[in-house]
N, C-alpha and C positions, 0 to 999 in steps of 0.2 A: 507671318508663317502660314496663316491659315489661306491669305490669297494667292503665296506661291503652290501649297497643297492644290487648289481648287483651280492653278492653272495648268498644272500637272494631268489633273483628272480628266479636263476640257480639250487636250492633245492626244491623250488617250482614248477620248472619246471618237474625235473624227477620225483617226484611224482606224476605229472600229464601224464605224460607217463608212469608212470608202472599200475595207471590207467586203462588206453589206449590200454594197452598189454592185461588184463584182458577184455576187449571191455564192459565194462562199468564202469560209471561215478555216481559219488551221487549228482543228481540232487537239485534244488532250492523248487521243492516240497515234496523233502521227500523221493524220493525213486528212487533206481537204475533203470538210462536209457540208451539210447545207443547213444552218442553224435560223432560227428569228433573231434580226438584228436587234429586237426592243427586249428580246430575254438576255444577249447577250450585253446589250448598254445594263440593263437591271442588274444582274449580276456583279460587273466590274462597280459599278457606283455601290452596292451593298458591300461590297469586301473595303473597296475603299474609307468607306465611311462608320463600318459596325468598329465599335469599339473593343479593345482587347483587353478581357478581366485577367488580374494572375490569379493562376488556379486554388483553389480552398485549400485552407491550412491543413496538413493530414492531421487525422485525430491523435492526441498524445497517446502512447502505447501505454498501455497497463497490463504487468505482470497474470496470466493462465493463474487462473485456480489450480490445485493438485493435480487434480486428476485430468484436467486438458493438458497440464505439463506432460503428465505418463505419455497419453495418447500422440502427443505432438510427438514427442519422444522416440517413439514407437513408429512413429509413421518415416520419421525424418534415419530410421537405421538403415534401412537398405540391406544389403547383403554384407552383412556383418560377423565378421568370424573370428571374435574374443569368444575364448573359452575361460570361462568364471569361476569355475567348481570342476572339484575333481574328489572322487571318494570310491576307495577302493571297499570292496564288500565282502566278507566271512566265507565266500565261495570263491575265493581267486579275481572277480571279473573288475574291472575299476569302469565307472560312472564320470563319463563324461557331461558335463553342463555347459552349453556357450549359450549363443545369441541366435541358433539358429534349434534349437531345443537339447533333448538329453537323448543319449546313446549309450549304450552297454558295451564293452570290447574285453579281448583278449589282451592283458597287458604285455604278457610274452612273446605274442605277436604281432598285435596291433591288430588283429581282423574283428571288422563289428561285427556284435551278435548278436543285436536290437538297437532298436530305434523305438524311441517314445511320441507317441503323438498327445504332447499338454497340450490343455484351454491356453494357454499362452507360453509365447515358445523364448522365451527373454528368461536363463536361467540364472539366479542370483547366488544359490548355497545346494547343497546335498549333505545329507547324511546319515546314518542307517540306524535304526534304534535296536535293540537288545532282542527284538524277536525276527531280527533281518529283513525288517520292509524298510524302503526306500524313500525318503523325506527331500522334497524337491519345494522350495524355494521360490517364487518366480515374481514378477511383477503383477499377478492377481492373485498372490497367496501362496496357501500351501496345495502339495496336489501329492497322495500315498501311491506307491507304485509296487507291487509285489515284483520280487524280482523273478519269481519264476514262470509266470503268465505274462508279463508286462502290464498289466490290470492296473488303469487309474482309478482309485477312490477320491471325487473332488472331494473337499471339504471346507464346508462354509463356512471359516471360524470367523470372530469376531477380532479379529487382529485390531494394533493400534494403526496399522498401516499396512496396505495389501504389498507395499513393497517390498517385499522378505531380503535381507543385506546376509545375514549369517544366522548356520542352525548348529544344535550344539544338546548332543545328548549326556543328561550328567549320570553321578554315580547311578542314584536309583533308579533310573533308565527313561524320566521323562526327556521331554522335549522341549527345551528354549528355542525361543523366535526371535531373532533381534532385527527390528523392520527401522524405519529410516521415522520413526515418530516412536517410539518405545521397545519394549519387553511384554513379550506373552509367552505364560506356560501349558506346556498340553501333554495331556496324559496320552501316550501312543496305543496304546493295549485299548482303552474307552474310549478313545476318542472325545477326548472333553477337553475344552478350554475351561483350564483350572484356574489362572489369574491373568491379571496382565499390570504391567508396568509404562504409564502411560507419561508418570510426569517424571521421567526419568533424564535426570540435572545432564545434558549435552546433547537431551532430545532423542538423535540417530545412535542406534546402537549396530556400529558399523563391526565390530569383529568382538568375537565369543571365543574365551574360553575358561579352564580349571586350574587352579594352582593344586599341589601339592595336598592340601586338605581337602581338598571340595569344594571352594568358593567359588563362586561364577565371578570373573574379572569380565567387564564389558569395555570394549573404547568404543569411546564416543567423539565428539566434534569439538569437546571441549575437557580431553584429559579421559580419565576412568575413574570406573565406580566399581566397588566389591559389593557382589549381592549374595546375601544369605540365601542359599538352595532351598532350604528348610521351610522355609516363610516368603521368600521371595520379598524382603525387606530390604535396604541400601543399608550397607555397614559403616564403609565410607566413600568417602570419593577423592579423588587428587585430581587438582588441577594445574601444579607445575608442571606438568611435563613440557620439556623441547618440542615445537612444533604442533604443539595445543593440541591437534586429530590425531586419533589413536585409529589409523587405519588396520591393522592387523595384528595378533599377538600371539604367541605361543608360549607352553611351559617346560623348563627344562627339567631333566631326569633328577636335577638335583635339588630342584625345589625353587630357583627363581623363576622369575617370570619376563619374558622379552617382549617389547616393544618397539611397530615400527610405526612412525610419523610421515611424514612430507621430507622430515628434514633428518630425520636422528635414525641410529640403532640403539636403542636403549636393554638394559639389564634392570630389573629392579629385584635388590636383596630385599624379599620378605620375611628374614629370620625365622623361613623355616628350615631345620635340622632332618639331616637325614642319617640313617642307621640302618646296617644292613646286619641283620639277627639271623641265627643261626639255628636250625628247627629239627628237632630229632623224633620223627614217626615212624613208631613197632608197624611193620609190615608182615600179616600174619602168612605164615607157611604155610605153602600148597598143598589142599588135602590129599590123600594118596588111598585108594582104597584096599582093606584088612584083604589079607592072607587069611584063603579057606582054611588052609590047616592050620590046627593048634600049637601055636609054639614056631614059628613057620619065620626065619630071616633072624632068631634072636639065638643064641646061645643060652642052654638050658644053665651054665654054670655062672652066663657074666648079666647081669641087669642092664637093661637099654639105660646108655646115657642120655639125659634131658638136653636137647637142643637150646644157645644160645639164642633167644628169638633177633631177628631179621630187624634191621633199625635202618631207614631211611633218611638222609640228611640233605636238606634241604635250606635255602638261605632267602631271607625275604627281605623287602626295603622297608622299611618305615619310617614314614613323615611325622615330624613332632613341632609341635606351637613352640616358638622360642620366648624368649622371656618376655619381649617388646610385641605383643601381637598388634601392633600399628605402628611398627618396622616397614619401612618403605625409604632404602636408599639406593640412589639412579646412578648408573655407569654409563660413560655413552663410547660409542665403541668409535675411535677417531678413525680407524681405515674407512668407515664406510658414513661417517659424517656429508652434510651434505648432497645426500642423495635422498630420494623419495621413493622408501620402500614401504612396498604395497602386498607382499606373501612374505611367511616366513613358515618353515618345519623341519623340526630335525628330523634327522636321518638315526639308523640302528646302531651305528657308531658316535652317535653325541656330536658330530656336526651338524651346524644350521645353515641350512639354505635360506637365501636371503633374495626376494624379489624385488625390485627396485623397477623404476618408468625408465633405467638405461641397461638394464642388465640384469643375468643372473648371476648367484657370484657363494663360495661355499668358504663357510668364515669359522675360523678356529674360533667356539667358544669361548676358552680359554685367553688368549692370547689378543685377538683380533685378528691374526692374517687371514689375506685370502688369496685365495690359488687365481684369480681374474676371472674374467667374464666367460662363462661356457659360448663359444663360438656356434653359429649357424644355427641359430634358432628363429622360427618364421617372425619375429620380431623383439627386439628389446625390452617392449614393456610388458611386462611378466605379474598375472594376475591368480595362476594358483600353479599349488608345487605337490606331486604326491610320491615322494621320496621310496624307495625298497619295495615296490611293484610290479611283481613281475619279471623281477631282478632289472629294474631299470627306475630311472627318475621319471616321471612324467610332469611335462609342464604344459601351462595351459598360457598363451599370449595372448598380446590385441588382435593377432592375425592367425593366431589358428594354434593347434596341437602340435608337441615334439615331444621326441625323449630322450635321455642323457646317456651315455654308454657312461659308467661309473668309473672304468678303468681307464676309459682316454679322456672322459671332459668332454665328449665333441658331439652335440646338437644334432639330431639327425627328426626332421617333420614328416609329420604324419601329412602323408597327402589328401586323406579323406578330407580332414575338417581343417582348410584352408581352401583362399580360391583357388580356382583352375588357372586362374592367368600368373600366379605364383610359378 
């Protein structure tokens, strides 16, 4: 092998000397030049002879710390137009959140009327606290936004995780943070982080909300946990649920609580009772000021008759603890089985809209039916829903902003926050 090699080389060789003799060579660009014949012998004898190593093993890949994940994350989006959040505000305007930052608009007619410029423009939650400042969510935190300046207040809290997933204002009007590594509370009026919930059983607390009482329900990665408002203590936790991730939850007017998974529409009876009381408030009579003259509008012979005082009637709901207060039994709603919904919220009429990664789709409570998939939306996977807005639906996709006409069902996108090439 090695003498046929080596007689190969030696044939090659004189043709590159009789080359040589001719004092030119056919060059690498095409065309005859005048080279040193003992560079070009050296040459062919090194290529022929250098040995050929196979290249070094790449190095085993090891999993990004957290925060390279974000960064990578973050660098690898591109022009990215999922709208995430959506929260209408006590002045009419509804709060847009996507991937490209947050925006203020007209729900009535879609015209924006601000633009927010966040420290980081990756919006995860919105939500507004009890004195109408705006609670924006992001992948570095939280960031307070007045809504009448657009004025950001950063704010440095000590999160369990700067990834904020869902925010959630409860009765007495703090503020929950549920970040993708726990629970934190913060007082919105002081500005203080008042606790936080770090070793909370599923880790990610992906979706926030209130039952009937006041309990904070969290899902998480692994089922849900009820947390005492009060104390911000775990009451308890379930971990059967269908589809184990409690991606999003909502509570019904009646007192259960829904759940959506990967895979399920769930209901859960928490045997709270509901009661609608009937409220009877004296509404005092309109003062009227006295007649100059003495005796003036009455009859000298007949005595002013005493007015029937004025009674206001009024009718209120109230939630009451049922006999089992660790009452937790699941319904799963077969129409919309095996689907992976990801928003849910009723509407003013006790339907729930139901976000799913193929559809949007508006489901008798009751019953289960559904009317199909709302047509012509900038995409199928549907990531928030803000229902009786403006008198329209507003949804937020993977691919950008629509709203629903309530009367026909039919999808009609916001051109703004979608691409141009849509």
């Amino acid at each position: 092998m090695a003498a046929s090699h080596l007689f190969r080389n030696r044939w090659r060789c004189l043709l590159i000397m009789a080359l040589c003799v001719q004092g030119n060579v056919f060059g690498e660009l095409g065309h005859w030049t005048n080279v040193s014949c003992d560079r070009v012998l050296a040459q062919t004898l090194a290529q022929e002879t250098t040995p050929v190593y196979p290249p070094d093993a790449p190095p085993s890949r090891r999993s990004p710390l957290p925060n390279q994940r974000q960064e990578i994350e973050e660098q690898t989006v591109g022009a990215d137009y999922r709208v995430s959040a959506l929260q209408p505000d006590n002045r009419g305007a509804l709060w847009v959140g996507s991937w490209q930052g947050l925006a203020k608009i007209d729900p009535k007619t879609g015209r924006i009327l601000d633009r927010i410029s966040l420290p980081n423009q990756i919006v995860g939650a919105i939500a507004q606290d009890k004195s109408g400042r705006i609670w924006v969510g992001t992948y570095e935190g939280l960031a307070r936004v007045d809504p009448k300046t657009g004025t950001i207040t950063a704010q440095n809290f000590a999160l369990p995780s700067n990834r904020v997933l869902d925010l959630l204002v409860d009765q007495r009007g703090y503020l929950w943070v549920g970040t993708d590594a726990g629970l934190a509370l913060i007082s919105p009026d002081k500005g203080l982080l008042m606790t936080t919930v770090k070793n909370l059983p599923g880790v990610s607390a992906n979706a926030l909300t209130l039952d009937a009482l006041g309990n904070l329900w969290v899902g998480t990665l692994d089922g849900l946990v009820q947390i005492n408002t009060a104390n911000a203590l775990i009451k308890r936790r379930i971990t059967n649920i269908p589809g184990t991730t409690v991606q999003t939850l909502a509570s019904s007017p009646w007192g259960t609580l829904w759940i959506g998974t990967p895979t399920d529409l769930l209901e859960a009876d928490l045997g709270i009772k509901r009661e609608i009381r009937t409220i009877q408030e004296p509404v005092k009579p309109p003062t009227t000021k006295r007649a100059n003259l003495k005796g003036a509008g009455r009859s000298p012979n007949k005595p002013g008759k005493s007015a029937k005082p004025a009674v206001k009637i009024r009718r209120e709901v109230v939630y009451l603890a049922g006999e089992d207060p660790g009452m937790f039994k699941l319904r799963t709603v077969t129409q919309v089985r095996g689907r992976n919904v990801t928003a849910l919220h009723f509407d003013n009429v006790s339907s729930i809209w139901v976000g799913t990664t193929t559809g949007l789709l508006r489901v008798n409570p009751f019953n289960g039916a559904t009317g199909g998939e709302i047509p012509y939306l900038p995409s199928g996977r549907i990531l928030s829903i803000s229902p009786d807005t403006g008198g329209k639906l507003w949804v937020g996709t993977s691919e950008g902003l629509a709203w629903v006409n309530t009367t026909t069902f039919r999808g009609y996108p916001h051109q703004t926050f979608q691409s141009v090439e849509r």
